[in-house]
Residue, then its C-alpha position, 0 to 999 in steps of 0.5 A: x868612497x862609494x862601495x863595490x856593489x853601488x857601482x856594480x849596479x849603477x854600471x849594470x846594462x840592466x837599468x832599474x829604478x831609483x826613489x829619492x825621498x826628500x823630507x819637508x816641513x810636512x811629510x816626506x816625498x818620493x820620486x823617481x829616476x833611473x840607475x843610468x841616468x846616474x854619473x858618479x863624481x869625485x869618488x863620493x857624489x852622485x849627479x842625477x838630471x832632472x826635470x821636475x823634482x820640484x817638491x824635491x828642491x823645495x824640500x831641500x831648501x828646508x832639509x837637504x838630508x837625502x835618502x835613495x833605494x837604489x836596486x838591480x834585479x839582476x845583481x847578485x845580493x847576499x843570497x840571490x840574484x837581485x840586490x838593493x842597497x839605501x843610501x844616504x847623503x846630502x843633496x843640493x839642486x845645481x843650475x849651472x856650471x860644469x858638472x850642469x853642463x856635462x850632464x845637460x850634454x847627455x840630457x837634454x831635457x834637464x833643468x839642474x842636477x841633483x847632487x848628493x854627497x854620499x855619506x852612507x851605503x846600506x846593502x839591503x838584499 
């Protein structure tokens, strides 16, 4: 189960940005989204539309261990305004199926979805 504040920043009307670091062969990759474009699944998943992300899945068929920063400036953290949190889980690239074809409803411009099973959530202000 995702935890409370995870899902306050994901629901906030103030969108804020979101880094998906995958781990190849080589050396890590970063890239980048929205919290909005994010739909929570299933009480632990995440559904996120891509377009390219193809150092992404690429990784992820070498090492599908994921690690997202995942902040809003204006939710409230431990001490101030603004919080951030790392999570991390497993990822998967999906090209068909439901859950594509919802998101491909919202987002026109996706070719798959990254999945990510989330197996922990670290508050980090």
């Amino acid at each position: 189960m995702l935890n409370e504040k995870l899902l306050e920043i994901l629901s906030h009307e103030t969108d804020g940005a979101v880094t998906i670091v995958s781990q190849g062969e080589m050396e890590a990759h970063l890239v980048n989204t929205w919290n909005s474009y994010i739909e929570v699944v299933d009480g632990d998943r995440l559904l996120i539309p891509i377009a390219g992300f193809k150092k992404t899945e690429d990784n992820l068929s070498y090492n599908n261990r994921l690690q997202l920063s995942i902040c809003n400036r204006e939710v409230d953290g431990y001490q101030f305004k603004g919080t951030g949190l790392i999570v991390e889980g497993k990822g998967e690239i999906l090209n068909e199926g439901a859950e594509f074809d919802l998101m491909k409803e919202k987002f026109p411009w996706i070719r798959g979805i990254l999945s990510v099973e989330v197996e922990s959530v670290k508050q980090t202000l």
